[in-house]
C-alpha positions in Angstrom: 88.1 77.7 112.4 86.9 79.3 115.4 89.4 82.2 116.3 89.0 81.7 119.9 90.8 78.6 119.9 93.7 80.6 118.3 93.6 82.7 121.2 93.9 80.0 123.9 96.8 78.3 122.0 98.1 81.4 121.9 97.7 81.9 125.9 98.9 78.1 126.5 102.1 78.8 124.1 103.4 81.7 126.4 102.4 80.1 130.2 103.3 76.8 129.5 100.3 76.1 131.8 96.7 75.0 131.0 95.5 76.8 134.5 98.0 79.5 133.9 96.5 80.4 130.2 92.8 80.1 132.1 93.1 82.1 134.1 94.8 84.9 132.2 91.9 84.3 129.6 89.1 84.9 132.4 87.9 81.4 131.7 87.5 78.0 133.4 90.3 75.1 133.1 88.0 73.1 131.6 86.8 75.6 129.4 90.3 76.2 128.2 91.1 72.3 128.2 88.3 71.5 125.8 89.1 74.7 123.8 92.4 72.8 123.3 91.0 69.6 122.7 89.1 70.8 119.7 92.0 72.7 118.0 94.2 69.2 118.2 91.1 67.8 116.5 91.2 70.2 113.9 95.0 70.5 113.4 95.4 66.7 113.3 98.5 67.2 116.4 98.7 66.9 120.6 100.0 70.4 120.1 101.5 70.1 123.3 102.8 67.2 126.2 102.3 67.4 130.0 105.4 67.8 131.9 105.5 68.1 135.6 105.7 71.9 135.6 102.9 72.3 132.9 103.1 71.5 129.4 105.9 71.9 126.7 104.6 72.6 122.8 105.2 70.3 119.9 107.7 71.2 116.6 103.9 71.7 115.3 103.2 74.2 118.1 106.3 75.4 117.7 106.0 76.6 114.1 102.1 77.2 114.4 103.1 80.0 117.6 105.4 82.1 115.1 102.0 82.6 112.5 99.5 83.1 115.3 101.6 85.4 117.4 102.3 87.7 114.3 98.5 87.2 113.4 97.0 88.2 116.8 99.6 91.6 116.9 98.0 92.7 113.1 94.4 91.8 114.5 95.0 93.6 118.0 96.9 96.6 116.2 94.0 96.9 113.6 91.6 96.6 115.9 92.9 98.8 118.4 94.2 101.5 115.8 96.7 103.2 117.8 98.0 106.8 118.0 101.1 107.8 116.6 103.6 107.7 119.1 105.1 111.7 120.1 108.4 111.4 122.1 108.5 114.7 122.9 104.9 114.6 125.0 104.3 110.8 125.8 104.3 110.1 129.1 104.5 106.2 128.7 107.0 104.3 130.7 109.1 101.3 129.3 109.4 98.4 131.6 113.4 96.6 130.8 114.8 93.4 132.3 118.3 94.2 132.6 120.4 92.7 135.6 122.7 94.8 137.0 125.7 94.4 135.2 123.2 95.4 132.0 122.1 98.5 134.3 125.9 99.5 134.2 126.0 99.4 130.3 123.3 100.3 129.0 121.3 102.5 131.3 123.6 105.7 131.7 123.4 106.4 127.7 120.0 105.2 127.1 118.3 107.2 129.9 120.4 110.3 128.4 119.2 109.9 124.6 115.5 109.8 126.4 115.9 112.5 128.6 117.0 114.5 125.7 114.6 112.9 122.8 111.3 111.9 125.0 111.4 113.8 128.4 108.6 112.4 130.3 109.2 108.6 129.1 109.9 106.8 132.4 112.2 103.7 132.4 112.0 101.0 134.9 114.7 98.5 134.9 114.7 95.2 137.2 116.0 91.3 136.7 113.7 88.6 136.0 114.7 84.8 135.6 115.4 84.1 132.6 112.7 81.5 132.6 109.6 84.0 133.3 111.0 86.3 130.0 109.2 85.2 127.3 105.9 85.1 129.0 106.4 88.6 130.8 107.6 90.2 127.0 104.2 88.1 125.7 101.8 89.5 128.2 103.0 92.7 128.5 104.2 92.4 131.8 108.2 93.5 130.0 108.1 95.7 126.9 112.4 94.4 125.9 114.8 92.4 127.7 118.4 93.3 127.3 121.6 90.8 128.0 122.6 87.3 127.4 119.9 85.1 127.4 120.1 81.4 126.0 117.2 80.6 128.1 114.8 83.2 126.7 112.7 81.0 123.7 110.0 82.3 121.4 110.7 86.2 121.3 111.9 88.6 118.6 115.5 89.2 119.2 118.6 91.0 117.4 122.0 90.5 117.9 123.3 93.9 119.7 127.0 93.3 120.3 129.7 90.6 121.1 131.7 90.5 124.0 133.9 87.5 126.0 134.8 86.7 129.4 137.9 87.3 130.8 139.9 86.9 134.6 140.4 90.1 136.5 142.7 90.7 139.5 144.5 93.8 141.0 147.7 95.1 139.6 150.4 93.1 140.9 148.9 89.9 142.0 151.5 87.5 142.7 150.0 84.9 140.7 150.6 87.5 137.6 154.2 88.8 138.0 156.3 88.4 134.9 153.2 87.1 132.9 152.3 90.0 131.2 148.7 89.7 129.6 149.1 86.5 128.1 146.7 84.0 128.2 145.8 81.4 131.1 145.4 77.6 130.8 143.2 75.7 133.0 145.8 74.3 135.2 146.6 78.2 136.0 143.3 78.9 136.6 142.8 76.7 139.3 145.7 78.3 141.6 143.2 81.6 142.0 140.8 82.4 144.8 137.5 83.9 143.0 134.8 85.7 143.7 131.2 85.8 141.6 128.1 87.9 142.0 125.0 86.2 142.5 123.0 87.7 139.6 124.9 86.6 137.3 124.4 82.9 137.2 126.8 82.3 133.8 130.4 83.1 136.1 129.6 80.6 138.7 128.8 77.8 135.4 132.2 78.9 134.3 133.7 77.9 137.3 131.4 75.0 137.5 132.6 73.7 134.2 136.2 74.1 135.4 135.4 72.1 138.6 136.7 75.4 140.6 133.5 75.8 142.4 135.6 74.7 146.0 138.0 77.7 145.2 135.2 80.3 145.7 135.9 82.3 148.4 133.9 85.4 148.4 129.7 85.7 146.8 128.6 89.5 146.6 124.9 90.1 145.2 126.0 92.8 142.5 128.8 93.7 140.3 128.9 97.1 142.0 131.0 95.8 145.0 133.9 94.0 142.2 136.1 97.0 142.1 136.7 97.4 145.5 137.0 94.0 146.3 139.4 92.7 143.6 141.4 95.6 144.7 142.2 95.4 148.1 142.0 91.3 147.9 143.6 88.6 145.9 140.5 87.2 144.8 140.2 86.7 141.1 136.5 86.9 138.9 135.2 85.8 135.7 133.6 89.0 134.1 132.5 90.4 130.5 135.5 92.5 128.9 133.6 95.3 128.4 132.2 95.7 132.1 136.4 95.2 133.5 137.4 98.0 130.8 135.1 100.4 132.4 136.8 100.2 135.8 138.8 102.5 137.1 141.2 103.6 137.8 142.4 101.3 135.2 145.6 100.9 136.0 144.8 99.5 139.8 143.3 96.4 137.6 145.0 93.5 135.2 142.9 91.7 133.2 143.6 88.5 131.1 142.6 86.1 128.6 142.0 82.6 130.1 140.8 79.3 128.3 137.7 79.4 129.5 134.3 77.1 128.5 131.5 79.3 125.6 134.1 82.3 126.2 132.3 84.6 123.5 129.0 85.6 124.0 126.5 87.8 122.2 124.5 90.2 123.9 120.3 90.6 121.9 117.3 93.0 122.5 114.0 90.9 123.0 110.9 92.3 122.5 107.4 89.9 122.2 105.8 89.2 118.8 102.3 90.2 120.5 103.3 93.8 120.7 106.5 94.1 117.8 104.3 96.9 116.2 103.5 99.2 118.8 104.5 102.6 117.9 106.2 103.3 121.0 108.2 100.1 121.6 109.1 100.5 117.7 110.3 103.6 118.6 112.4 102.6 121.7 113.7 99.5 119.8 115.0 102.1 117.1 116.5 104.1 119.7 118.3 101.1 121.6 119.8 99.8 118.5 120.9 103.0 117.5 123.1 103.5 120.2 124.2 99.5 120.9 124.3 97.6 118.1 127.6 97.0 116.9 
């Protein structure tokens, strides 16, 4: 078999796009098309169907992508024969999707470790939809995506740690007096005023879910602005436990259990089976699950 065509499947796999993987490969759609045309021949399956976006891959594809991908990263890595990877002088920088609830958790300790294990390493962080992930970690474009990410298909990924969502308001809500911390039903639920941050799409599902969406009051673009808000308002949110817990002063805040829809939730590190054996994203990879994984 011609090794090219392993390299176009390989292209159409992470764009889910004929023209897409064309024009990443320098070639003509055409070009690519027939490429394709002769690895069904040869593999006996469609490979992939046309959807109105692009195309989505078969089970065959599926299963095929896992071999190639790890294939293509030996090839690349032999062919390439990288240095050794030298924290203390590298100058490399490591491109994260985090949003900016994951900026809050796991930026302040990461950045610390590097600044004391690999100096000149340079971390940028940004959001990307969850749709674009895959592809970004597969061309390069990411090095590891942090968070909760059902969307995210066809990458490496470890489980990092658990966490659940929970309702915060400010001490001494008057829908809270006498309750203590126990738990809240649905019908409860439904008596608060919420807010929920735009970037993090899995809240406003919640409420969604709940058929709450009309008692939204209040949309703020980033977690940053929750503190002060639930504070001074009565406005309840939806928000990972571990996030609320970090708020302070804590004792301005209450924070409850409530029946709520996919409640637990595990948070993974992502990385691309293209580039699972670089020596510097092995090294970061070591380092982030060194100081998250549970």
């Amino acid at each position: 078999m011609d090794l090219n065509l392993l390299r176009v499947f390989d292209a159409i796999y992470a764009a889910r796009s004929i023209s897409k993987a064309a024009e990443r490969l320098g070639m003509s759609q055409p070009a690519c098309s027939q490429a394709l045309s002769r690895l069904r021949i040869e593999l006996r399956d469609p490979l992939f169907e046309r959807t109105a976006g692009g195309v989505k891959p078969t089970e065959r594809a599926d299963r095929l992508a896992r071999s190639v991908q790890g294939g293509l990263a030996l090839l690349d890595e032999g062919l390439r024969e990288p240095d050794a990877f030298h924290p203390q002088t590298s100058r490399a920088e490591l491109k994260l999707h985090l949003t900016d609830i994951g900026e809050m958790r796991f930026l302040p300790r990461l950045v610390q470790t590097l600044q004391s294990r690999a100096p000149g390493v340079k971390v940028l962080a940004s959001p990307w939809p969850q749709k674009d992930i895959a592809e970004a970690l597969h061309n390069g474009d990411l090095h590891l995506a942090i968070g909760f990410l059902p969307q995210t298909q066809g990458t490496q990924k470890i489980e990092l740690l658990k966490d659940r969502y929970a309702l915060m308001v400010k001490a001494g809500h008057p829908l809270i007096r006498g309750r203590g911390r126990s738990g809240l039903s649905t019908r409860a639920l439904s008596r608060f005023d919420f807010v929920t941050v735009r970037s993090h799409s899995e809240t406003q599902r919640i409420l969604s879910v709940l058929q709450l969406e009309e008692r939204i009051r209040l949309r703020v673009s980033s977690f940053l602005a929750l503190p002060a808000i639930v504070r001074s308002t009565d406005l309840a949110v939806i928000i990972p436990k571990a996030i609320a817990q970090e708020f302070e002063p804590r004792e301005e805040f209450h924070l409850l259990d409530a029946d709520l829809p996919q409640q637990d939730f595990t948070v993974s590190l992502h990385w691309g089976r293209r580039h699972e054996h670089d020596p510097f994203l092995l090294w970061v990879r070591a380092v982030i699950i060194e100081l998250f994984k549970q």
